[in-house]
mmCIF file of the N, C-alpha and C atoms, coordinates in Angstrom:
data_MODEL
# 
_entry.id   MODEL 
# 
loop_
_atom_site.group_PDB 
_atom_site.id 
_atom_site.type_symbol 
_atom_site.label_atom_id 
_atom_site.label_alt_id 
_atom_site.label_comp_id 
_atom_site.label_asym_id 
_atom_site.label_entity_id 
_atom_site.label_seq_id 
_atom_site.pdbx_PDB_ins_code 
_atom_site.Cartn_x 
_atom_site.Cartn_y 
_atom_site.Cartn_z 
_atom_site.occupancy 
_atom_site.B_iso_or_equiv 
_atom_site.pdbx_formal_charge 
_atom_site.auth_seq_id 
_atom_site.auth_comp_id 
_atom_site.auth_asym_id 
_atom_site.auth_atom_id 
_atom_site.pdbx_PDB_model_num 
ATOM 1   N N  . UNK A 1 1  ? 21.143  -33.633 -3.410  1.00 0.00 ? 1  UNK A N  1 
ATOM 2   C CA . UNK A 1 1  ? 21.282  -32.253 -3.792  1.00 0.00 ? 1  UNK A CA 1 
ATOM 3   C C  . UNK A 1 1  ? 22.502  -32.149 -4.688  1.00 0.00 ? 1  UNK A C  1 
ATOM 4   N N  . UNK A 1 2  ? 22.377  -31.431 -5.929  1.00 0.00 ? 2  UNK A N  1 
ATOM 5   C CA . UNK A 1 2  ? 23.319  -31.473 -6.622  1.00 0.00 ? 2  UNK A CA 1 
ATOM 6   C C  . UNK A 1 2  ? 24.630  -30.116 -6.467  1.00 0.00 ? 2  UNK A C  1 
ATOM 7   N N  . UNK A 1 3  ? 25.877  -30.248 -6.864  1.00 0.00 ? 3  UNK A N  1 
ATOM 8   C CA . UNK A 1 3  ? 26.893  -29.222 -6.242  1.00 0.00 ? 3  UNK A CA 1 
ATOM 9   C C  . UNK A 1 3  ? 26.598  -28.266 -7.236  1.00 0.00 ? 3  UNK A C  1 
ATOM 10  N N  . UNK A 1 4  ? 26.766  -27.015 -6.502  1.00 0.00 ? 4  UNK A N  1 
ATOM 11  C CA . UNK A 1 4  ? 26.200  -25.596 -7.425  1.00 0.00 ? 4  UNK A CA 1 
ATOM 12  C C  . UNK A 1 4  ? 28.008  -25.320 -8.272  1.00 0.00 ? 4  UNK A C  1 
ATOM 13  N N  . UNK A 1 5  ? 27.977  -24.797 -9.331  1.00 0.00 ? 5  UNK A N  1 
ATOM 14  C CA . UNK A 1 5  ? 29.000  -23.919 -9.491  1.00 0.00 ? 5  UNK A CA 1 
ATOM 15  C C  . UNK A 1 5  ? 29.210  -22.716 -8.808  1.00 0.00 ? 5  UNK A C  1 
ATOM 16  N N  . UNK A 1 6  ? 30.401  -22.525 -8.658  1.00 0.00 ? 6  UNK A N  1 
ATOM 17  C CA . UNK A 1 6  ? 30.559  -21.412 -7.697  1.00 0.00 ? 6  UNK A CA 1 
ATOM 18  C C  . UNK A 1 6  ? 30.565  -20.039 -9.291  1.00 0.00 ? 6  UNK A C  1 
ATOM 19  N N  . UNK A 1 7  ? 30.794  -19.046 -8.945  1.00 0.00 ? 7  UNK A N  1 
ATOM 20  C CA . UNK A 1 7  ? 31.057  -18.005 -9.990  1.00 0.00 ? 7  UNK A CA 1 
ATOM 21  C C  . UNK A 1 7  ? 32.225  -17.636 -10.504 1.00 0.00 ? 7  UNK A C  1 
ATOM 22  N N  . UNK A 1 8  ? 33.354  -18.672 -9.587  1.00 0.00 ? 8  UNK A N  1 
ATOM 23  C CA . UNK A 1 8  ? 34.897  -18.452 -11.185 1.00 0.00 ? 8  UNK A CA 1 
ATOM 24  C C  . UNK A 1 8  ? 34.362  -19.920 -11.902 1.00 0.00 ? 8  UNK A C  1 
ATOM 25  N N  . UNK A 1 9  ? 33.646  -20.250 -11.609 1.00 0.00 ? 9  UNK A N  1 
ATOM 26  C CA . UNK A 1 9  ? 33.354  -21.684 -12.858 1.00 0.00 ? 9  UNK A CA 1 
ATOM 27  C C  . UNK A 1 9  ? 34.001  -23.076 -12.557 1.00 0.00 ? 9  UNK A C  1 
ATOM 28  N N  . UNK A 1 10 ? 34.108  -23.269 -11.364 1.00 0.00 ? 10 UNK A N  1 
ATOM 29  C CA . UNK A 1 10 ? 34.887  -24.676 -10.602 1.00 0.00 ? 10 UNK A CA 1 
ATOM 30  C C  . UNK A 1 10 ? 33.773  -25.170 -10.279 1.00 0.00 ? 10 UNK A C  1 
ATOM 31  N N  . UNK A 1 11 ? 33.314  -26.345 -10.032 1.00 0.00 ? 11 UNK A N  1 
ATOM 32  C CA . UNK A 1 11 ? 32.375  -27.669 -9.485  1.00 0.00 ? 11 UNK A CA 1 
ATOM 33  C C  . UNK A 1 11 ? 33.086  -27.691 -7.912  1.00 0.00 ? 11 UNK A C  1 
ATOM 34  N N  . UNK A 1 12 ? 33.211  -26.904 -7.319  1.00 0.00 ? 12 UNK A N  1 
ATOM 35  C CA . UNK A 1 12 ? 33.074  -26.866 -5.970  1.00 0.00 ? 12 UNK A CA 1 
ATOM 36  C C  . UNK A 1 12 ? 32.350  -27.305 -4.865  1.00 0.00 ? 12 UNK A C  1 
ATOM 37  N N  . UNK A 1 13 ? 31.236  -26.922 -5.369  1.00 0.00 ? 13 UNK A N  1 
ATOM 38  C CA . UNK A 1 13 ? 29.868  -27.344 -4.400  1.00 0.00 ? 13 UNK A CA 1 
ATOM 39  C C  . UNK A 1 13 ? 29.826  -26.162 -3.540  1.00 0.00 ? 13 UNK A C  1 
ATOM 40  N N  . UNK A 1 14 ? 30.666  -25.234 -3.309  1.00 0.00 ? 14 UNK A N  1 
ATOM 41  C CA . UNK A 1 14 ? 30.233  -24.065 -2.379  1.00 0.00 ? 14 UNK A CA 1 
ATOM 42  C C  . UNK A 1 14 ? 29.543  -22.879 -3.037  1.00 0.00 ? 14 UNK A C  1 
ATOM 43  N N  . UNK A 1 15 ? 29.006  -22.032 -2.452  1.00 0.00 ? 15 UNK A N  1 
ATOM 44  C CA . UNK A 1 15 ? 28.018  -20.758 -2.329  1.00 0.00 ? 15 UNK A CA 1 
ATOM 45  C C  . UNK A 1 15 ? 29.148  -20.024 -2.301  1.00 0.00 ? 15 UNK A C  1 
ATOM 46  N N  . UNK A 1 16 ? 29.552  -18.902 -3.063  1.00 0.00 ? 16 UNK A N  1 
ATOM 47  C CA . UNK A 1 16 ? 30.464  -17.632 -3.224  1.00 0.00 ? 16 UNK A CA 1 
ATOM 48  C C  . UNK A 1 16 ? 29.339  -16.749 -3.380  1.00 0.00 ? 16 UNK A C  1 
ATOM 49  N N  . UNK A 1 17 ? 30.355  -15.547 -2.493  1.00 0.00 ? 17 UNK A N  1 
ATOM 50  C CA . UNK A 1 17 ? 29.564  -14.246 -1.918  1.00 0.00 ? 17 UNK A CA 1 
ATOM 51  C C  . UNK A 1 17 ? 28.675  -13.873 -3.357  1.00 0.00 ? 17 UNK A C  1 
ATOM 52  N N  . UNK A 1 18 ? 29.341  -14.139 -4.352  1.00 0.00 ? 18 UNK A N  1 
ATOM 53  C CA . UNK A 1 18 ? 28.929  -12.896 -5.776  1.00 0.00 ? 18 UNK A CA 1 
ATOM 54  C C  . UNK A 1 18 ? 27.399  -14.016 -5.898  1.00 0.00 ? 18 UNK A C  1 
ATOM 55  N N  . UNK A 1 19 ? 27.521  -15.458 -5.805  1.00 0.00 ? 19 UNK A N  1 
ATOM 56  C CA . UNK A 1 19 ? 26.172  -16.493 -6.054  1.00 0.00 ? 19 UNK A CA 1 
ATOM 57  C C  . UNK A 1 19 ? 24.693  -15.504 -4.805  1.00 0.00 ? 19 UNK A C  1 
ATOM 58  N N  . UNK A 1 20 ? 25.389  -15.394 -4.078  1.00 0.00 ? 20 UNK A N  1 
ATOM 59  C CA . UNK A 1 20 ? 24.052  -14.935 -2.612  1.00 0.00 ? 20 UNK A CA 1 
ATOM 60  C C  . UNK A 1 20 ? 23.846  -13.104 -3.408  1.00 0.00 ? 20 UNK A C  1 
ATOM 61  N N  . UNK A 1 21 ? 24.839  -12.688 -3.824  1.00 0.00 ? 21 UNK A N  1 
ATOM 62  C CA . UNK A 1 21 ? 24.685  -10.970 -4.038  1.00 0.00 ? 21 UNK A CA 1 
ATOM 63  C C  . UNK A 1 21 ? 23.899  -10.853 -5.592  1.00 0.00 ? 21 UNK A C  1 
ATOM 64  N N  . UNK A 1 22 ? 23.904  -12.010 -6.270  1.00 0.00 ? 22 UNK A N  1 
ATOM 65  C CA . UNK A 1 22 ? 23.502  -11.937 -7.794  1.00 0.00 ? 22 UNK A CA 1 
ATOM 66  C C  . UNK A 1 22 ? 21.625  -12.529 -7.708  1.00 0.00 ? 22 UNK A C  1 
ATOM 67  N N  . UNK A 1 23 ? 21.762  -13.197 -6.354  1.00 0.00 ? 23 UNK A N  1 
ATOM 68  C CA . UNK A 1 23 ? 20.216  -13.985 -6.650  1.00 0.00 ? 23 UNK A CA 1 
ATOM 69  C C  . UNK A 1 23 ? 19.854  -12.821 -5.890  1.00 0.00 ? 23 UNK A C  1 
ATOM 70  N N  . UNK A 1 24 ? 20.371  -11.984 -4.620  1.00 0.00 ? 24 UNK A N  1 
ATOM 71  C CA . UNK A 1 24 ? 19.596  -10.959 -4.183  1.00 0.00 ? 24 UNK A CA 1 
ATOM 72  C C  . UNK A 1 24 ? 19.112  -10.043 -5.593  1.00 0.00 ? 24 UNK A C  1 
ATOM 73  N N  . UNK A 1 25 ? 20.160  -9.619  -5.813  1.00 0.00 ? 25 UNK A N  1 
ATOM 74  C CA . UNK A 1 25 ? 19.945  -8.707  -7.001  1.00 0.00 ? 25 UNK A CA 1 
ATOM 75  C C  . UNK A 1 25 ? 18.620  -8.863  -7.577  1.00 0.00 ? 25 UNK A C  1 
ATOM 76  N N  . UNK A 1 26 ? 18.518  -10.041 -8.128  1.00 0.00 ? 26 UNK A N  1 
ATOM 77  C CA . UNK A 1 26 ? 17.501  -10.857 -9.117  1.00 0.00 ? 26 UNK A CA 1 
ATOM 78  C C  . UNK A 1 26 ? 16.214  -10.663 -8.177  1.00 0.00 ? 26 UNK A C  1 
ATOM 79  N N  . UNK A 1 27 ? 16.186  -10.882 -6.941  1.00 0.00 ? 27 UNK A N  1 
ATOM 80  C CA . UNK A 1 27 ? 14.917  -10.754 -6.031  1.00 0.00 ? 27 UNK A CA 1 
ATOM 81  C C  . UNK A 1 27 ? 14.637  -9.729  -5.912  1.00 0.00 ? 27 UNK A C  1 
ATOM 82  N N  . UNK A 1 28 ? 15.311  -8.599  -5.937  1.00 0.00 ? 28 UNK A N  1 
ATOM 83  C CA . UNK A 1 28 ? 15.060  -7.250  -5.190  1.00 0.00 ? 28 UNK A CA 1 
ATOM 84  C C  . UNK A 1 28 ? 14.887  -6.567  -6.672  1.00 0.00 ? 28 UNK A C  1 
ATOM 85  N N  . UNK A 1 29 ? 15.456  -6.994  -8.040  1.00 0.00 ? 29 UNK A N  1 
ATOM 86  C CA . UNK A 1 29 ? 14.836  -6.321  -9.207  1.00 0.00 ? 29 UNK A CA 1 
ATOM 87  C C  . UNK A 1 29 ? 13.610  -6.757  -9.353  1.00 0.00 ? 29 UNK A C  1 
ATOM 88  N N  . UNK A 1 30 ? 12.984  -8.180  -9.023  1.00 0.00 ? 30 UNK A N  1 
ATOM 89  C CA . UNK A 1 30 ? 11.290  -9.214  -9.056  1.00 0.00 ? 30 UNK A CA 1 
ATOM 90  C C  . UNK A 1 30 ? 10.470  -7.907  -8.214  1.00 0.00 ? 30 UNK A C  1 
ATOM 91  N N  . UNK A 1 31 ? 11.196  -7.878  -6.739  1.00 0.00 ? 31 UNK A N  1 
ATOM 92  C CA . UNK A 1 31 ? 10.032  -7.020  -6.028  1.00 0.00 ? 31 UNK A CA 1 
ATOM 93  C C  . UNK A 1 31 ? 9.634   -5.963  -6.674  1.00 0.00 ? 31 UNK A C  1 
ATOM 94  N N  . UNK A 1 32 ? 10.482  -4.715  -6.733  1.00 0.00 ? 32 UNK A N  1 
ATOM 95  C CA . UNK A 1 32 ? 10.609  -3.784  -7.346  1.00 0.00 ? 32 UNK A CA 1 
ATOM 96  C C  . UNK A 1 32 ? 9.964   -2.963  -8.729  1.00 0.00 ? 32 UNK A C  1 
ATOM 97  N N  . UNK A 1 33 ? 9.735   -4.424  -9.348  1.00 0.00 ? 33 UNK A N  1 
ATOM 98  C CA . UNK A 1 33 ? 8.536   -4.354  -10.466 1.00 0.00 ? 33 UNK A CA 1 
ATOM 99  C C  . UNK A 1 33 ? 7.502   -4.682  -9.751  1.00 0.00 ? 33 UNK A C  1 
ATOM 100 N N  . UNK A 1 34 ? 7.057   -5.255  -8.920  1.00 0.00 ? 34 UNK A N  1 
ATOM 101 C CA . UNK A 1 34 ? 6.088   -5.745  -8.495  1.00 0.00 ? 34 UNK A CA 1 
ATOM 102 C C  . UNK A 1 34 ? 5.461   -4.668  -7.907  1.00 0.00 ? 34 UNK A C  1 
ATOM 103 N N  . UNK A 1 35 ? 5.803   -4.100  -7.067  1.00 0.00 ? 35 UNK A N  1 
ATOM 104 C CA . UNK A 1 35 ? 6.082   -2.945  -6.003  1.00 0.00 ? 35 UNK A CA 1 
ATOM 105 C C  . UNK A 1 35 ? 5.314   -1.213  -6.929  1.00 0.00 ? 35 UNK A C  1 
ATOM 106 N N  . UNK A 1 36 ? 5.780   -1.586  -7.903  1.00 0.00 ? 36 UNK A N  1 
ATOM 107 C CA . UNK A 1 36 ? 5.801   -0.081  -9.173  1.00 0.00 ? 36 UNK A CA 1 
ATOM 108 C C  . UNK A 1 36 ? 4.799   -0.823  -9.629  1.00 0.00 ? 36 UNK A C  1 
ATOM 109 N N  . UNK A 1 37 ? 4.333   -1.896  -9.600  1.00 0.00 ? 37 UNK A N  1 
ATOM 110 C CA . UNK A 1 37 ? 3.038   -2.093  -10.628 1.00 0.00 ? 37 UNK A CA 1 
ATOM 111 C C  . UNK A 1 37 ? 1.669   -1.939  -9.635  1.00 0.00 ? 37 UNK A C  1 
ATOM 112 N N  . UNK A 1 38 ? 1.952   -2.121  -8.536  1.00 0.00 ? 38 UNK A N  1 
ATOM 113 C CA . UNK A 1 38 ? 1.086   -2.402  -7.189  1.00 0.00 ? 38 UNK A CA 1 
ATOM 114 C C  . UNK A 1 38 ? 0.746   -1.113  -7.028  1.00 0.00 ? 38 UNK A C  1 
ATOM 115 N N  . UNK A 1 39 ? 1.729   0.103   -6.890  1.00 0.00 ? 39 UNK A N  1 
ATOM 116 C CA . UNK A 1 39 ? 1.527   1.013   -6.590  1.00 0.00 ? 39 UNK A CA 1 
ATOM 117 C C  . UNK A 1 39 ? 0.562   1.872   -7.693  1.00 0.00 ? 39 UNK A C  1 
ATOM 118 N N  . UNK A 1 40 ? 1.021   1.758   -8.842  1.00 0.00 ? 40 UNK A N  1 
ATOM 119 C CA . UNK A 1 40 ? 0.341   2.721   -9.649  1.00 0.00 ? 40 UNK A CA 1 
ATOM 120 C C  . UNK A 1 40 ? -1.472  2.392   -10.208 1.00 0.00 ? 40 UNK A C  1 
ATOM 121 N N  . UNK A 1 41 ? -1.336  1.122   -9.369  1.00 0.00 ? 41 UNK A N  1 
ATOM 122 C CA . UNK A 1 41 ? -2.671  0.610   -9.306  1.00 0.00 ? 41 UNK A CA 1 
ATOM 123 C C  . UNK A 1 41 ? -3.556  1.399   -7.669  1.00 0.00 ? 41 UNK A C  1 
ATOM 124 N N  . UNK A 1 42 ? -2.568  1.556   -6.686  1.00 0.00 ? 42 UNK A N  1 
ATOM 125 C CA . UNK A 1 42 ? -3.142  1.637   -5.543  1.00 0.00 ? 42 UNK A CA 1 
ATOM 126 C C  . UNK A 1 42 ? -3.135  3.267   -4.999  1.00 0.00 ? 42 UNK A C  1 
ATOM 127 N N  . UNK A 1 43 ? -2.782  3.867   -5.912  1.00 0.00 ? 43 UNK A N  1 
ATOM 128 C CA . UNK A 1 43 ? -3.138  4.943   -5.246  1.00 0.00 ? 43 UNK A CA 1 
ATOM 129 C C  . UNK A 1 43 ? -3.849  5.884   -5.558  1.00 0.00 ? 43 UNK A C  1 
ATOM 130 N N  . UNK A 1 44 ? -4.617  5.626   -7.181  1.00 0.00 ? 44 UNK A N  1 
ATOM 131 C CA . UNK A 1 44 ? -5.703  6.092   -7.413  1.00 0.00 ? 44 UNK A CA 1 
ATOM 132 C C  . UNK A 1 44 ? -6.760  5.457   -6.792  1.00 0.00 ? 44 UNK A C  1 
ATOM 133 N N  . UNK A 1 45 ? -6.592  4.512   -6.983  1.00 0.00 ? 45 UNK A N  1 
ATOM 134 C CA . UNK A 1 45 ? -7.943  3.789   -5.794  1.00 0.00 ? 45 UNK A CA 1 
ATOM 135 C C  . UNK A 1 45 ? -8.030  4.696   -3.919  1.00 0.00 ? 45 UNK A C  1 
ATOM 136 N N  . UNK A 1 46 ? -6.549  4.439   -3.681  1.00 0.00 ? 46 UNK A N  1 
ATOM 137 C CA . UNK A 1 46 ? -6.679  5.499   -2.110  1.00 0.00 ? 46 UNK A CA 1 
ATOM 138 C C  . UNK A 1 46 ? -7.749  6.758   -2.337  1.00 0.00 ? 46 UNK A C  1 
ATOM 139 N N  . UNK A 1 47 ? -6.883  7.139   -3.463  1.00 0.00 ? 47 UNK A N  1 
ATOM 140 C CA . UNK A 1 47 ? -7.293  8.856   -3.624  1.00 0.00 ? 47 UNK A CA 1 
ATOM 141 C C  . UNK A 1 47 ? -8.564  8.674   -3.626  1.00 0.00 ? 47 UNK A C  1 
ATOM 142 N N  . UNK A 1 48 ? -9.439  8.151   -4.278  1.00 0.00 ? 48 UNK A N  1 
ATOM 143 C CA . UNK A 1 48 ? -10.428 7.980   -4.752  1.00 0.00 ? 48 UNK A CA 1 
ATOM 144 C C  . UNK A 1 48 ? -11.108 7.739   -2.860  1.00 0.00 ? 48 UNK A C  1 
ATOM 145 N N  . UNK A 1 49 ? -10.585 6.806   -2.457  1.00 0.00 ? 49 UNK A N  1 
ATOM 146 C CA . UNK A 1 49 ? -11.269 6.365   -0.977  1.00 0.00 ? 49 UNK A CA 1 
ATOM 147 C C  . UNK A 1 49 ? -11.522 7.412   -0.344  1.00 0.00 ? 49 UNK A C  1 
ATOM 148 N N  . UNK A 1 50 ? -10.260 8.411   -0.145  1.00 0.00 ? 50 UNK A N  1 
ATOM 149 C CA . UNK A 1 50 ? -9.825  8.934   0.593   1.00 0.00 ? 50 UNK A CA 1 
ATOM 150 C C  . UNK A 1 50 ? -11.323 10.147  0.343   1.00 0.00 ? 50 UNK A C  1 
ATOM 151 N N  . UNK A 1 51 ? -11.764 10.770  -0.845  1.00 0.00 ? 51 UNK A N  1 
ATOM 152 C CA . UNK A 1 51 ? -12.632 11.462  -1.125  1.00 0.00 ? 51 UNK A CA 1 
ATOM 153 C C  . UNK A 1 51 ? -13.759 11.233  -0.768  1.00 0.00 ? 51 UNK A C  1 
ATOM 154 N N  . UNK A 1 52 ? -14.318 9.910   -0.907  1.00 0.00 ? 52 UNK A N  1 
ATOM 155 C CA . UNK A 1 52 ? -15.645 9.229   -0.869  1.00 0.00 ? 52 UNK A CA 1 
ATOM 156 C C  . UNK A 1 52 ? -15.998 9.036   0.574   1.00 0.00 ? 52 UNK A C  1 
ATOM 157 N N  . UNK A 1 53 ? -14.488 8.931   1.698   1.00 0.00 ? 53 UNK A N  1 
ATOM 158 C CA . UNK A 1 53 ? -14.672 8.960   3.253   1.00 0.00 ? 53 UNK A CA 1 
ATOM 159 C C  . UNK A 1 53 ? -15.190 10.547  3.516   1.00 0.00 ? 53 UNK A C  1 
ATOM 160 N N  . UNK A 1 54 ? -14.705 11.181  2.720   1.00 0.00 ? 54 UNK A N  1 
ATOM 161 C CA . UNK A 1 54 ? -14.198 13.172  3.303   1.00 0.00 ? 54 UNK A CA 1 
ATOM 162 C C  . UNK A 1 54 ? -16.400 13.088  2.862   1.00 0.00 ? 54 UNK A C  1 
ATOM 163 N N  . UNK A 1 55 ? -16.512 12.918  1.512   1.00 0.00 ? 55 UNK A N  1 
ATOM 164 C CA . UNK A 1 55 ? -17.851 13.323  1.179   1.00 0.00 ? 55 UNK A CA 1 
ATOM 165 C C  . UNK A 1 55 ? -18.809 12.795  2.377   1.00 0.00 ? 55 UNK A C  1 
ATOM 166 N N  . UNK A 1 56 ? -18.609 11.723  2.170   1.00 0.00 ? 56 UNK A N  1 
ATOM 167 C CA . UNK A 1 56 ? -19.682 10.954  3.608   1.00 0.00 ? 56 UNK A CA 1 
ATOM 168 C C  . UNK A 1 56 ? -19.486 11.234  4.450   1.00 0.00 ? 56 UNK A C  1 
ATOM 169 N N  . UNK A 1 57 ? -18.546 11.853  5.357   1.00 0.00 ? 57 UNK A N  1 
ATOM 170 C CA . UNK A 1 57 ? -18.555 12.491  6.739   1.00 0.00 ? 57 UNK A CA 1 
ATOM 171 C C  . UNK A 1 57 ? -19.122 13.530  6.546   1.00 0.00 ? 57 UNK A C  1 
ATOM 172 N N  . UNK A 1 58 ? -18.693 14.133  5.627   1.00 0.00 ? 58 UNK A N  1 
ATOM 173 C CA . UNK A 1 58 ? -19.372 15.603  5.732   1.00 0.00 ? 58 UNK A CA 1 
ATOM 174 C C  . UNK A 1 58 ? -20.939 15.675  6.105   1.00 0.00 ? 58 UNK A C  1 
ATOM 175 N N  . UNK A 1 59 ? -21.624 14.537  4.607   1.00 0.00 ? 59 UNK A N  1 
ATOM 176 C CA . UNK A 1 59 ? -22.742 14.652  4.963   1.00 0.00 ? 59 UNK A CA 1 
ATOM 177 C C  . UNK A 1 59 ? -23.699 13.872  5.757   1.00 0.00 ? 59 UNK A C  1 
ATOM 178 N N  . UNK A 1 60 ? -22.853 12.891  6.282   1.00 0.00 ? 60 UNK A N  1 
ATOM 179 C CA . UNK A 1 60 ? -23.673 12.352  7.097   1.00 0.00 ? 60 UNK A CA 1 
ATOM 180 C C  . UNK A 1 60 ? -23.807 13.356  8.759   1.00 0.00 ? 60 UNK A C  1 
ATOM 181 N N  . UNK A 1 61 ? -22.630 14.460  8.620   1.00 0.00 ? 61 UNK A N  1 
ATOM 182 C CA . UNK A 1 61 ? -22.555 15.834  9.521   1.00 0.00 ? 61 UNK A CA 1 
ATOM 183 C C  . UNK A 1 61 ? -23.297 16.624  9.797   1.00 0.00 ? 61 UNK A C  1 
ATOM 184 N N  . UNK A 1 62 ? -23.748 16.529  8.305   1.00 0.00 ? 62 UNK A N  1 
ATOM 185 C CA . UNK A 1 62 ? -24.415 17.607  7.746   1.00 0.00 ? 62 UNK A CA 1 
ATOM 186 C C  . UNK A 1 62 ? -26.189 17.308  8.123   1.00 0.00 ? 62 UNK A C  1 
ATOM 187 N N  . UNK A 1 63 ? -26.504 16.113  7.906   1.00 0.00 ? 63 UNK A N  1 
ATOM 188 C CA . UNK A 1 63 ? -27.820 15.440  8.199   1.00 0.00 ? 63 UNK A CA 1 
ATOM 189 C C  . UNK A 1 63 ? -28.006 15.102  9.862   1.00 0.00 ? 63 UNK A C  1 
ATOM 190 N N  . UNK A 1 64 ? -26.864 14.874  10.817  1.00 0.00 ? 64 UNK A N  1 
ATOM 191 C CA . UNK A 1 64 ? -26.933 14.608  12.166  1.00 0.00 ? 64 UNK A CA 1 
ATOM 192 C C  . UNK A 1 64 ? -27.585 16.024  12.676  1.00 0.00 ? 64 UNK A C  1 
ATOM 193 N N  . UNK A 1 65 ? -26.188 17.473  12.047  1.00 0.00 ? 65 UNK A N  1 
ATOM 194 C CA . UNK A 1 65 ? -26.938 18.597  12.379  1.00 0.00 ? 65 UNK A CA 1 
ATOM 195 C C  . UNK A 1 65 ? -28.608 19.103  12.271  1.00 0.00 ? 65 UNK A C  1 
ATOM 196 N N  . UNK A 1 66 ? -28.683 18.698  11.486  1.00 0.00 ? 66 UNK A N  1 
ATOM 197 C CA . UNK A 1 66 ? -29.995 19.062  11.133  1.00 0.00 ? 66 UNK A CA 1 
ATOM 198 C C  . UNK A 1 66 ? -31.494 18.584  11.901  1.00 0.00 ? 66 UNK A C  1 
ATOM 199 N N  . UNK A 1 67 ? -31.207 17.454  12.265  1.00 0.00 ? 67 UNK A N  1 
ATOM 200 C CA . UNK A 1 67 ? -31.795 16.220  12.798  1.00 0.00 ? 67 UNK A CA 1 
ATOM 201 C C  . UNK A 1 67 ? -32.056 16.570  14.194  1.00 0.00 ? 67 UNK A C  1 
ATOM 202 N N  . UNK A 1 68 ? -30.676 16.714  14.629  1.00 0.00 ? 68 UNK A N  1 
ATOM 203 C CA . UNK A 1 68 ? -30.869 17.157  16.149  1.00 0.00 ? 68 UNK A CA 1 
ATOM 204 C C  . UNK A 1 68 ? -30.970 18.741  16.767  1.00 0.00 ? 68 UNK A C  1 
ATOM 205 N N  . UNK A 1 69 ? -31.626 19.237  15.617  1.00 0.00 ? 69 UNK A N  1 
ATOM 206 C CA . UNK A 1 69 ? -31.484 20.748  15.872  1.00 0.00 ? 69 UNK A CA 1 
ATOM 207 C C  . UNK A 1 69 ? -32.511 21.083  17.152  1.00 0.00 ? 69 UNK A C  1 
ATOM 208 N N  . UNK A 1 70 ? -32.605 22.267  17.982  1.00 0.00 ? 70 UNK A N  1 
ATOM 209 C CA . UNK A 1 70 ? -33.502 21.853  18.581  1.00 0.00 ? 70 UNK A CA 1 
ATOM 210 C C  . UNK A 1 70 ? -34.203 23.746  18.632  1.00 0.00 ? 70 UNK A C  1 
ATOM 211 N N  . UNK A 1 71 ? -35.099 23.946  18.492  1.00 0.00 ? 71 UNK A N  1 
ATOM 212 C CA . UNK A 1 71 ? -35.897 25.304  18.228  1.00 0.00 ? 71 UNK A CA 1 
ATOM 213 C C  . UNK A 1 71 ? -36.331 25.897  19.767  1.00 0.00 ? 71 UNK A C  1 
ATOM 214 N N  . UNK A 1 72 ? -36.223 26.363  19.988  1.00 0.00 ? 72 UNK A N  1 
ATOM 215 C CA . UNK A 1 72 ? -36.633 27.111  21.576  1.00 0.00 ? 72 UNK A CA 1 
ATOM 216 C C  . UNK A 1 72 ? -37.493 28.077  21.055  1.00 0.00 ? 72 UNK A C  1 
ATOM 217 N N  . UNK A 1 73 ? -38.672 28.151  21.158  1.00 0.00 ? 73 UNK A N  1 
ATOM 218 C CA . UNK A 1 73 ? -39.632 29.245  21.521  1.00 0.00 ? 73 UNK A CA 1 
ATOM 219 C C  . UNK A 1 73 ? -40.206 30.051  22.645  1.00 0.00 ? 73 UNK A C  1 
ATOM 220 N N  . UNK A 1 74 ? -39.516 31.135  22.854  1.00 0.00 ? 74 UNK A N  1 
ATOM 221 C CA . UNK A 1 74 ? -39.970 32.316  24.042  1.00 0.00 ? 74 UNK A CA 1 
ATOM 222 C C  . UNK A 1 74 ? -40.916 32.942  23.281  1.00 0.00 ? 74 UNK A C  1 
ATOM 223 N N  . UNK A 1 75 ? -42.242 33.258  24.525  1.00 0.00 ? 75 UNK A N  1 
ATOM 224 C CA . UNK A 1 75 ? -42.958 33.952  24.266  1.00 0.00 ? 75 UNK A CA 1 
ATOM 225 C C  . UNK A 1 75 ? -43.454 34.372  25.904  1.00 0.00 ? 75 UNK A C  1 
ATOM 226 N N  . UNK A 1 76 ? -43.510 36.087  25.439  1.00 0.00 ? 76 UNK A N  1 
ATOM 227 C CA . UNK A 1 76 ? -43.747 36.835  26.968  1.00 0.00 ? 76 UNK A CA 1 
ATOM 228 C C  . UNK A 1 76 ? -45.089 36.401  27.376  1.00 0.00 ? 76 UNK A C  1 
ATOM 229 N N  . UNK A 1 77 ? -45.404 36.755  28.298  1.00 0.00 ? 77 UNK A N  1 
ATOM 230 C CA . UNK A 1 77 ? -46.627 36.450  29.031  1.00 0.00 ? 77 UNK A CA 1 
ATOM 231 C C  . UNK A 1 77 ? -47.263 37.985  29.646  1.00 0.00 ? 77 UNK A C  1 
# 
């Protein structure tokens, strides 16, 4: 394994706080795009789900009612 530079620029071989806070940085700016690109893909698709569940309950509601309706006929005697 080869020795990292530290961040005042010495061949140290050690990890300084600013080396662990600069690669976070770098990871958490990677997610972050990732995250904003994911999203603006995923929530027209939800929306979209979210409608197509509401329509089909309704009418599959709508067809159970109907189905199981049941007619009573009185007639006097």
């Amino acid at each position: 394994m080869s020795p990292r530079k530290s961040g005042s620029g010495g061949n140290t071989g050690r990890v300084e706080i600013s080396d662990i806070k600069a690669k976070l940085e770098q990871i958490r700016g990677d997610a972050d795009t990732k995250v904003e690109a994911a999203r603006s893909k995923l929530v027209p698709l939800a929306s979209a789900g979210a409608v197509v569940a509401l329509v089909l309950a309704f009418w599959l509601g709508k067809r159970r009612g109907r189905r199981k309706a049941t007619w009573v006929e009185i007639r006097r005697l």
